[in-house]
GUKOL-711622 format. One record per residue (C-alpha): x, y, z; residue number from 1; residue in one letter; chain. Coordinates in steps of 0.5 Angstrom, whole numbers. Layout:
BEGIN
     X     Y     Z   k r c
     X     Y     Z NUM A A
...
This chain:
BEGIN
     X     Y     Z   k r c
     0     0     0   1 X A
     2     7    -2   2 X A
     1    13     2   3 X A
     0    20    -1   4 X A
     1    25     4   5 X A
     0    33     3   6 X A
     3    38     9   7 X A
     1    45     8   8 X A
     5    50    11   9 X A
     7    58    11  10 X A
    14    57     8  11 X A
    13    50     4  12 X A
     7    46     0  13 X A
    10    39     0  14 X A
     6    32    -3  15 X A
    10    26    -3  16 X A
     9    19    -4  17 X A
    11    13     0  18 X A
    10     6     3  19 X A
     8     5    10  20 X A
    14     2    12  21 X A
    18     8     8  22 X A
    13    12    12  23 X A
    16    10    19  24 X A
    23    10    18  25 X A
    22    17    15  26 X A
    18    19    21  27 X A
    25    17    25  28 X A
    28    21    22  29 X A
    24    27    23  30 X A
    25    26    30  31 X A
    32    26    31  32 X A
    32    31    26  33 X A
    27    36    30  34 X A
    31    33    37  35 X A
    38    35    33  36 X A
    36    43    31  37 X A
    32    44    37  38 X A
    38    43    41  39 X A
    43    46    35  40 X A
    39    53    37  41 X A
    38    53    43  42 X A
    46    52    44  43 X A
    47    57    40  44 X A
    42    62    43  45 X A
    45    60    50  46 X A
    50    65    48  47 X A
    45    71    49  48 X A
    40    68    53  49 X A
    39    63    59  50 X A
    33    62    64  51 X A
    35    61    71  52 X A
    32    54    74  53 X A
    30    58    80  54 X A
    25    63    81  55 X A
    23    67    88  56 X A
    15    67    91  57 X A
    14    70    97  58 X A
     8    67   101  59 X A
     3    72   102  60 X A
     1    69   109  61 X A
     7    69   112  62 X A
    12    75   107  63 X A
    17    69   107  64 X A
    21    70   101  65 X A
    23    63    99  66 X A
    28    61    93  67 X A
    24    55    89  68 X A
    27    50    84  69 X A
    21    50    78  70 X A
    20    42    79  71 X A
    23    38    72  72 X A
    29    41    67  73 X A
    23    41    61  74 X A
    16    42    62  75 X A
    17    45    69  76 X A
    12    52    66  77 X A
     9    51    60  78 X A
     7    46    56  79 X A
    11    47    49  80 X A
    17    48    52  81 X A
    24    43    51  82 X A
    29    48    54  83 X A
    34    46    59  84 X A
    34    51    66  85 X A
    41    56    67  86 X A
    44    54    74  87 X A
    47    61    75  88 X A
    47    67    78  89 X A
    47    75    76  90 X A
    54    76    75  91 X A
    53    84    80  92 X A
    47    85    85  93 X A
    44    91    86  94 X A
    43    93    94  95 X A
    38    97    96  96 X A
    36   102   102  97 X A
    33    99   108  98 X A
    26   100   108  99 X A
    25   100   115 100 X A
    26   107   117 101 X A
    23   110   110 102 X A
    17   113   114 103 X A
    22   118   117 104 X A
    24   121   110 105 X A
    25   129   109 106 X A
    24   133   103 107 X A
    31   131   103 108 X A
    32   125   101 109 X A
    26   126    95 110 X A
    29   125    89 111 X A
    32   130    85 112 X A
    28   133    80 113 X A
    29   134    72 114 X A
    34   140    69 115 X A
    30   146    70 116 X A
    26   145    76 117 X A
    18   146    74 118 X A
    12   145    77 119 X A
    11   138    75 120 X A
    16   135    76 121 X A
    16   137    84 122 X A
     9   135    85 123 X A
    11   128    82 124 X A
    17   127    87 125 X A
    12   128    92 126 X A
     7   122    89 127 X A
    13   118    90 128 X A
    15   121    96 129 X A
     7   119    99 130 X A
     7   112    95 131 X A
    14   110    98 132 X A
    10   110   104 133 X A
     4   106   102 134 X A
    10   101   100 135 X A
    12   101   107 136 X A
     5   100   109 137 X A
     3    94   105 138 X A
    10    91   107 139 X A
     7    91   114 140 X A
     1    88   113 141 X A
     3    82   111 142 X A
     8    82   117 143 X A
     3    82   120 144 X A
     0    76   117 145 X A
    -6    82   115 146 X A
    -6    80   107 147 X A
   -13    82   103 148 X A
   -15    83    95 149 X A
   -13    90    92 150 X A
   -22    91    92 151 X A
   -22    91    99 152 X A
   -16    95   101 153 X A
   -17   101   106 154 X A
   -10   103   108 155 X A
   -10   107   114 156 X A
    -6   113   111 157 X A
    -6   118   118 158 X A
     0   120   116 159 X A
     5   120   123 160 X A
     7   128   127 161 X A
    13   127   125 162 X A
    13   126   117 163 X A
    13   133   113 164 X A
    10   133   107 165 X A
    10   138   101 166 X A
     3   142    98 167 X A
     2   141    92 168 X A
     8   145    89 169 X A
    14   142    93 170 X A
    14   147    98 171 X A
    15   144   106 172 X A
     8   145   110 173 X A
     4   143   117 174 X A
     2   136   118 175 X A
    -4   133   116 176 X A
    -6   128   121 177 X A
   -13   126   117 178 X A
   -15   122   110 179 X A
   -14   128   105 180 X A
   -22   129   102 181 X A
   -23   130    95 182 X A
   -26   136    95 183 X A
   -33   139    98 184 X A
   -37   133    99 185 X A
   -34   128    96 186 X A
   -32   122    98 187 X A
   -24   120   102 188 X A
   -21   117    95 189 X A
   -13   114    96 190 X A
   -12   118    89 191 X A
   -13   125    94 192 X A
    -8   123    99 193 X A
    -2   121    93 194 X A
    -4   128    90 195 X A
    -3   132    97 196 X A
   -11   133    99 197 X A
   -14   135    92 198 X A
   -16   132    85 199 X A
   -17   137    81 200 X A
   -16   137    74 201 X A
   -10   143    74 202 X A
    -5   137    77 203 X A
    -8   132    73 204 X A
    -5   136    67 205 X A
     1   138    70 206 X A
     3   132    70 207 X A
     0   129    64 208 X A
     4   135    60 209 X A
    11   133    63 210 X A
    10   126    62 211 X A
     8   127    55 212 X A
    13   131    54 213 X A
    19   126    55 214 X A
    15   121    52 215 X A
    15   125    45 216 X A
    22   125    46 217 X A
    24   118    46 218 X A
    22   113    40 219 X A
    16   108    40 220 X A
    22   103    42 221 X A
    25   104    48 222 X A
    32   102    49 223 X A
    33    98    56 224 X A
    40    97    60 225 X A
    40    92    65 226 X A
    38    90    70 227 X A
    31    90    68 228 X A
    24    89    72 229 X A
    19    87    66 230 X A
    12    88    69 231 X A
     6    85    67 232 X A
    -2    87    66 233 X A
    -3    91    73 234 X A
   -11    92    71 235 X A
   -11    97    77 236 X A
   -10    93    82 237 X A
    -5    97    85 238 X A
    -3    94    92 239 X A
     0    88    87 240 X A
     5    94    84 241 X A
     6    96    92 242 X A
     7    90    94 243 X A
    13    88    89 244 X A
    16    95    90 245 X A
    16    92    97 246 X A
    18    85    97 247 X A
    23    86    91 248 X A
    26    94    91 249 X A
    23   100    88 250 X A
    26   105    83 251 X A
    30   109    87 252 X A
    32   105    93 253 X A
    39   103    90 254 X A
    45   106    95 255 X A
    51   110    92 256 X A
    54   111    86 257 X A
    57   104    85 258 X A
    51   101    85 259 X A
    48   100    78 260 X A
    41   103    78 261 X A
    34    98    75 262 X A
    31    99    69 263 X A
    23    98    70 264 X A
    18    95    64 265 X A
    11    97    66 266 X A
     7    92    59 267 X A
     1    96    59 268 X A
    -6    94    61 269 X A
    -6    99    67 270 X A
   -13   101    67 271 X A
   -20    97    67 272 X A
   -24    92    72 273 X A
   -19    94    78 274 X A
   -21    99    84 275 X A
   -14   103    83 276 X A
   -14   104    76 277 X A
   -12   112    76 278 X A
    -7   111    82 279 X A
    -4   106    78 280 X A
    -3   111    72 281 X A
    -2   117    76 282 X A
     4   114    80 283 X A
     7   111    73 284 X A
     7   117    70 285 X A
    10   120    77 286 X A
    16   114    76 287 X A
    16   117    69 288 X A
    17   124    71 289 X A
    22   123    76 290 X A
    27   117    72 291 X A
    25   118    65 292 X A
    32   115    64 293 X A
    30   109    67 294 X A
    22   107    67 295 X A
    19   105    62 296 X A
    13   105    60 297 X A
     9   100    53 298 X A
     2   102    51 299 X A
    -2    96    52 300 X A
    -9    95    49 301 X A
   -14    97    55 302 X A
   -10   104    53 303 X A
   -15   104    48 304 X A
   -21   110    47 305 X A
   -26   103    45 306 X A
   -24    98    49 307 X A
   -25   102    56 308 X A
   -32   105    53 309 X A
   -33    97    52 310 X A
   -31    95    58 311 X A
   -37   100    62 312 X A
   -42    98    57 313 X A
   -40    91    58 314 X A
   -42    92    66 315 X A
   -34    92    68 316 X A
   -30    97    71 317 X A
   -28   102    65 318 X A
   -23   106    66 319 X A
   -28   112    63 320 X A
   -32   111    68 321 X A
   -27   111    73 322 X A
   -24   118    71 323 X A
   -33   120    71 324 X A
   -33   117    78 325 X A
   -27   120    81 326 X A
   -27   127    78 327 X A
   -35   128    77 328 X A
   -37   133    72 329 X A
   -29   134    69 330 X A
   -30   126    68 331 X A
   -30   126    60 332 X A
   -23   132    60 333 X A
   -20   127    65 334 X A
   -21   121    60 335 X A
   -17   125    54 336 X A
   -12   128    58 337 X A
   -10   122    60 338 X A
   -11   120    52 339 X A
    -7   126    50 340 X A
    -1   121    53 341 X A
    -3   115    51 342 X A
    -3   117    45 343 X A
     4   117    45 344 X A
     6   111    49 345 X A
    11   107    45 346 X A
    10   100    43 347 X A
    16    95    45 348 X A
    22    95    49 349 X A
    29    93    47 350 X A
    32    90    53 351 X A
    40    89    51 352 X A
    39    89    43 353 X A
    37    81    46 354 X A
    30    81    49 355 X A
    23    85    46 356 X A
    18    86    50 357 X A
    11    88    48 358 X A
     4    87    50 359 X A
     0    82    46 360 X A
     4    78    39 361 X A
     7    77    33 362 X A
     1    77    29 363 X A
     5    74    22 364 X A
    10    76    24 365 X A
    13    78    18 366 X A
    15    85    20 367 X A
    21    88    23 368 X A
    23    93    29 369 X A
    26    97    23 370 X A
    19    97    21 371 X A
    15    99    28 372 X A
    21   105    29 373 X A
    19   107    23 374 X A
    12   109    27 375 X A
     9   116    27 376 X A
     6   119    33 377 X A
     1   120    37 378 X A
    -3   114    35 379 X A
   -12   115    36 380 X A
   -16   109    38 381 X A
   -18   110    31 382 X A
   -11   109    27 383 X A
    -9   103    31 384 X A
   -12    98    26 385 X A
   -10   100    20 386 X A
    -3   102    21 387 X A
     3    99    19 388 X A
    -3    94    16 389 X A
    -5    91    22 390 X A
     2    90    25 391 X A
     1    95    30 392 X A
    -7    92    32 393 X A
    -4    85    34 394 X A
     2    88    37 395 X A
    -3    90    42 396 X A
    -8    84    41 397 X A
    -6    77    38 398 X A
    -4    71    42 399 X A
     1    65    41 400 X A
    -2    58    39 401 X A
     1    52    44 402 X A
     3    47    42 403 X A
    -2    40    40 404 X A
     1    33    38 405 X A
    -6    31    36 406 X A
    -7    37    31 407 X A
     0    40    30 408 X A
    -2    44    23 409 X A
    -7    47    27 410 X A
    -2    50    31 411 X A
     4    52    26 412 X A
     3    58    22 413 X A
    -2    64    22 414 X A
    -9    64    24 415 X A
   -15    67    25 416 X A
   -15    69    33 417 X A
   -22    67    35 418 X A
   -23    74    39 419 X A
   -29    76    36 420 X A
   -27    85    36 421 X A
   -23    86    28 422 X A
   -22    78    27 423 X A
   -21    80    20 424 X A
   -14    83    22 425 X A
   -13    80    29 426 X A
    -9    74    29 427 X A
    -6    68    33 428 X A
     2    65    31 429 X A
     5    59    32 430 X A
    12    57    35 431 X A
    15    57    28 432 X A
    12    64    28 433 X A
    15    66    34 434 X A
    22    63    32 435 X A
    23    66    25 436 X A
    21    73    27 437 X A
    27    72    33 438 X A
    32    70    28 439 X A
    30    75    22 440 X A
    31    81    28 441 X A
    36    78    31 442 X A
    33    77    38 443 X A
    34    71    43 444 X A
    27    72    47 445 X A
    21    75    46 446 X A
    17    77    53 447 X A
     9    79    53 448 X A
     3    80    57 449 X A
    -4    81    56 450 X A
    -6    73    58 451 X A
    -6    70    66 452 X A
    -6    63    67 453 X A
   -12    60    72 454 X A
    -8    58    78 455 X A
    -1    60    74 456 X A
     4    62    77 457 X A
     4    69    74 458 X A
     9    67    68 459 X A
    10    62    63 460 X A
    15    60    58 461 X A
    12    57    51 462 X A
    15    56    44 463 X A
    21    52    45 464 X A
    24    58    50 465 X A
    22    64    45 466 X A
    17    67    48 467 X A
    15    68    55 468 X A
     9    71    58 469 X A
     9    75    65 470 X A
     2    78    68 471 X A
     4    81    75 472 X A
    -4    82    78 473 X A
    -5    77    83 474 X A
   -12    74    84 475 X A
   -15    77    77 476 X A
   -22    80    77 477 X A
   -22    79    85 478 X A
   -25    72    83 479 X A
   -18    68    80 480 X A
   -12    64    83 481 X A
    -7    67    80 482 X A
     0    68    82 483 X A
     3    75    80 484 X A
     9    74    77 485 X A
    15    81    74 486 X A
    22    78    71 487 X A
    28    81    72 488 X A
    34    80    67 489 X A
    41    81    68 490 X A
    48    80    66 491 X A
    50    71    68 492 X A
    55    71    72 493 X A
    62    69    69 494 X A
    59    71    62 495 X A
    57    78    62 496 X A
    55    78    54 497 X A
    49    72    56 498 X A
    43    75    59 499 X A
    39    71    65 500 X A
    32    72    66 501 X A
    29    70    73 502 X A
    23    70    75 503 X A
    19    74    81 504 X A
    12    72    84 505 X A
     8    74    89 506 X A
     2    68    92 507 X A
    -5    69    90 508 X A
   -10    70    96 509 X A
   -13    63    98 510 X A
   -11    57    94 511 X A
   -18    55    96 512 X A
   -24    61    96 513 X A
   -24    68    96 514 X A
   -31    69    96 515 X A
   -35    67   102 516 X A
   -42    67    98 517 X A
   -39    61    94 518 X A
   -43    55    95 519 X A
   -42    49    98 520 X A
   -39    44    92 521 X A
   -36    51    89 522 X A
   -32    50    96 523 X A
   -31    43    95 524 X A
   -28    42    89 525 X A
   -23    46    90 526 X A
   -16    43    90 527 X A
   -11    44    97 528 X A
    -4    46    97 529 X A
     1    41   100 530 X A
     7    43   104 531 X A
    12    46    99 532 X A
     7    50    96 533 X A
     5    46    90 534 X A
    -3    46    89 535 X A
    -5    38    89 536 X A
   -10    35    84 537 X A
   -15    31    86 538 X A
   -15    25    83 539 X A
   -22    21    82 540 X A
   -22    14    85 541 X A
   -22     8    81 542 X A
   -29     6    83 543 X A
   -34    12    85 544 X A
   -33    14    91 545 X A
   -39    16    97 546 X A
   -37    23    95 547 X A
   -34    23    89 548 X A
   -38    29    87 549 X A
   -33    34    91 550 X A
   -27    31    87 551 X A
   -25    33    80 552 X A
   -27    29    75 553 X A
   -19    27    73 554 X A
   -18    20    70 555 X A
   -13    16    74 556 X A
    -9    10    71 557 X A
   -10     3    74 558 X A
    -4     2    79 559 X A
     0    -5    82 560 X A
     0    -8    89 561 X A
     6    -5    91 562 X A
     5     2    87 563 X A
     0     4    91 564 X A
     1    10    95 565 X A
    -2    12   103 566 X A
    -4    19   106 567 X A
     2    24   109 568 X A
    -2    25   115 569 X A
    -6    19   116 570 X A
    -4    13   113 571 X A
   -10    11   110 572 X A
    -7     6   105 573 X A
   -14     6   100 574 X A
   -13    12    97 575 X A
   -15     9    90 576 X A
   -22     6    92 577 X A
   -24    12    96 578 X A
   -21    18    92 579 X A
   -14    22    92 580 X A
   -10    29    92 581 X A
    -4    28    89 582 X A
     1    33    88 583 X A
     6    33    82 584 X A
    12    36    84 585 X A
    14    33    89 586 X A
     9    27    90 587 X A
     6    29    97 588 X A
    -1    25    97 589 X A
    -6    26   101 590 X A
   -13    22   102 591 X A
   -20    25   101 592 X A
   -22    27   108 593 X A
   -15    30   110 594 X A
   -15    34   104 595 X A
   -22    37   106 596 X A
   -20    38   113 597 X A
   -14    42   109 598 X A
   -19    46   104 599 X A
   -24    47   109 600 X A
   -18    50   114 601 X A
   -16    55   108 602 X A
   -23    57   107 603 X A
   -23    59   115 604 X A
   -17    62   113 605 X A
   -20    66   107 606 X A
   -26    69   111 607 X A
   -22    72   116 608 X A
   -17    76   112 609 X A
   -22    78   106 610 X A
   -25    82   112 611 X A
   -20    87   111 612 X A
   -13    88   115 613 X A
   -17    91   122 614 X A
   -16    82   123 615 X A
   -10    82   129 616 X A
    -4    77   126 617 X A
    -6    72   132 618 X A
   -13    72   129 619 X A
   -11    71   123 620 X A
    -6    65   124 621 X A
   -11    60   129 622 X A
   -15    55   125 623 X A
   -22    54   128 624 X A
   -23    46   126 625 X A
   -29    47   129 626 X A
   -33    50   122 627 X A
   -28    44   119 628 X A
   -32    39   123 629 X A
   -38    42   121 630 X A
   -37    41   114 631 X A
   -35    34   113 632 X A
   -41    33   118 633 X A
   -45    36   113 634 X A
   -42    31   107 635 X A
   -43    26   111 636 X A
   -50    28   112 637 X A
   -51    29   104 638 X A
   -47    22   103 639 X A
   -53    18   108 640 X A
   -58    21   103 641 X A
């Protein structure tokens, strides 16, 4: 028998002819000759680029920073990946301030401001001065064990007697000792402490004039130095932003001189579904105006005139509506000098020459950082589909393809995205479309956004090691188990001419609930976590369990005598018949009843903590196994139904 195989392809159209057992042998040699370049290139970029096989997580219960090995050589964090993990280190270090005082800062240690000293560029100084001491408010609170979702975040910002704080033009005055108002019967807001007590529509434009005034004098595609943090979509969760200041350095921290300062990425969608979106704009723009040499910032595509428009009429949080709900009835002219700068927003970030970092994709691929240098600005909502033919709309919009053996075509190549906005020019790329737009623009790495991962770890690699994926606000929407994750790249040790890329992330709130309406088997089938941090599975029984509706329905392959596992915590040898959660990366197995006991103790956990940081720690940290009693008492009552 004679078999007539066609592939159809981006760069080739192929038939060929050939028996069954030809077929096989060719097959072979496919394989070894896939396995052969994949290792050839990824030697050959190794040069440039490496992935450190360690990243750092702090718990959000206990704001221990631990250094975590990913769990395998490949495989460890995407499901297409085939690259080998760097054991190396940063080849110089940055040490920073000691955060512990910064609550007796002066006007002195502000940050000096630009050339020609304005306005602006002192009442930006003192946005940072005051976000400095929201960093060391956040930084308390999870000392404290007293950790909460961005939406349900109520600092107490009673500033000290002992803390002097400027007007709003830098000039040195009297205390505060309340909560700064918003203006004659409006409500406290956070955005009126940051500006110094008002939010009027002059400061707004003061500071929107002097951001976009750098921003015209810098081209679409940044040119970075490392090291360099790249941030991922904060969608205004700004005590994420506050958080990763906190717990991994903020800019202007560095000491001295000899220290070499970081540059910071910020990979848009700062606005739209969080509370905090315009303290989150407000301090990026004051980051801005202060370090513009060393805060970059890259337009995502929620910084778009439409998609926030859509986002409110679709019943969320549009950031239209929350310049409306801040500024009332100078709503509309806030929301357009906001745009007058994003307008002007470049569109990548060149980190070293090596590593590009952009919001959304490729697209096809077929364009050059020649061609997008060659971008003119400002670019309207209107504009951002026709430019560059489409280029610059799926910059901001198109996702890549991961890898599937069952349907390999479908997943090489160029597709349409199944987005239903623009669909036409909207596209979704394949890992070989990833991997010629890299050799064609000389570049080893390309870093997005734009997509979390549900119970991710806040980044992710894909593509046999071109692309990887960074999104930095935790529990997304209030209502995902996401980890928040940033990158820091840097020099390798013993070879300055490689660049390491690292991995940061911050824990997700409550591996098993975050809201406290939830349903009970909305509760239940929630996985716990084991010892180490990993989030267990749980394993259907081999027969059907007494409640094996609180199980997820995970097939489990038939096991021999000796291969059975016991429970952890009870011994229990049955794990197979009565249902299992297992954990993948280190093995940990616990049977149904403990990994309930464990589920219903993080409930416990999370109901206390969503209620806000006035909980004590030692509130915090007791367990009441009383209410976990009660829910196993209440699925033993529904089994004997």
């Amino acid at each position: 028998m004679r078999l007539t195989l066609r592939r159809e392809h981006s760069d080739f159209d192929i038939a060929t002819t050939c028996t069954a057992n030809e077929l096989s042998i060719a097959h072979g040699n496919v394989v070894k000759l896939f396995w052969a370049r994949v290792a050839r290139k990824q030697h050959q970029r190794s040069t440039f680029v490496v992935f450190s096989k360690h990243y750092d997580l702090v718990d959000s219960k206990t704001g221990e920073i631990r250094m975590c090995q990913h769990s395998r050589e490949r495989n460890s964090i995407a499901d297409d990946c085939y690259i080998p993990y760097a054991d190396v280190s940063f080849g110089s270090h940055v040490q920073y301030h000691d955060t512990s005082n910064r609550m007796d800062l002066t006007t002195e240690s502000l940050p000096r401001p630009l050339a020609g000293e304005n306005c602006a560029c002192t009442l930006a100084a003192a946005v940072v001065k005051r976000m400095l001491i929201l960093v060391d408010i956040v930084g308390a609170e999870i000392a404290q064990g007293q950790d909460c979702l961005d939406s349900k975040w109520q600092p107490s910002l009673c500033i000290s007697s002992t803390l002097k704080v400027t007007d709003d033009f830098g000039n040195l005055g009297a205390t505060k000792p309340e909560l700064f108002a918003s203006g004659p019967g409006r409500p406290q807001s956070l955005l009126s402490w940051l500006l110094g007590g008002k939010v009027e529509l002059q400061q707004l434009l003061l500071l929107c004039d002097a951001a976009r005034d750098i921003l015209q004098a810098q081209p679409i595609v940044s040119e970075v130095a490392v090291p360099a943090k790249v941030f991922g979509d904060l969608h205004g969760q700004v005590r994420d932003l506050l958080l990763f200041f906190s717990f991994y350095g903020c800019p202007g921290q560095e000491l001295g001189e000899d220290w070499t300062h970081v540059s910071y990425v910020f990979n848009g969608d700062w606005v739209d579904r969080g509370q905090h979106q315009l303290e989150v704009v407000i301090l990026l723009l004051c980051l801005k105006i202060t370090y513009p040499h060393r805060i970059w910032l890259n337009r995502g595509n929620h910084e778009d005139m439409e998609q926030n428009r859509k986002t409110t009429r679709e019943g969320g949080q549009g950031f239209d509506h929350a310049c409306c709900e801040h500024f009332r009835s100078d709503g509309t002219r806030a929301f357009e000098v906001f745009y007058s700068v994003f307008d002007w927003l470049p569109l990548a970030a060149l980190i070293e020459g090596r590593v590009l970092v952009i919001h959304g994709g490729l697209g096809d691929g077929q364009w050059t950082l020649d061609m997008l240098r060659s971008v003119e600005r400002p670019l309207h909502s209107s504009k951002l589909v026709s430019t560059l033919d489409g280029v610059i709309y799926n910059i901001l919009w198109s996702d890549p393809l991961v890898a599937d053996s069952s349907s390999p075509m479908e997943t090489f190549g160029v597709h349409v995205s199944p987005r239903t906005r623009h669909s036409a020019v909207m596209k979704t790329f394949g890992r070989d479309v990833t991997e010629n737009f890299c050799m064609r623009n000389d570049i080893s790495l390309v870093v997005r956004s734009h997509q979390f991962k549900k119970s991710g770890k806040g980044y992710g690699l894909m593509h046999d090691g071109w692309l990887m994926r960074v999104f930095s606000a935790r529990n997304y929407m209030g209502k995902h188990y996401n980890d928040g994750g940033i990158l820091l790249i840097g020099r390798a040790e013993g070879s300055p001419d490689t660049l390491l890329v690292r991995a940061q992330s911050f824990a997700r709130i409550s591996p098993a609930i975050l809201h406290t309406g939830d349903d009970l088997f909305e509760v239940l089938r929630r996985e716990p976590y084991c010892p180490n941090g990993h989030l267990m599975k749980a394993m259907e029984a081999t027969r059907p369990p007494p409640l094996a509706s609180v199980c997820l329905p995970f097939s489990r392959p038939a096991r021999r005598e000796e291969d059975r596992m016991s429970c952890e915590e009870c011994n229990e040898s049955a794990l197979e018949e009565l249902g299992l959660f297992f954990c993948r990366g280190c093995g940990y197995s616990l049977c149904r009843s403990c990994g309930l006991c464990r589920i219903a103790a993080d409930v416990e956990y999370s109901s206390k903590n969503l209620a806000g940081p006035a909980v004590s720690a030692a509130a915090d940290n007791e367990r009441n196994w009383s209410n976990t009693l009660g829910v196993l008492a209440v699925l033993a009552t529904a089994d004997a139904g």
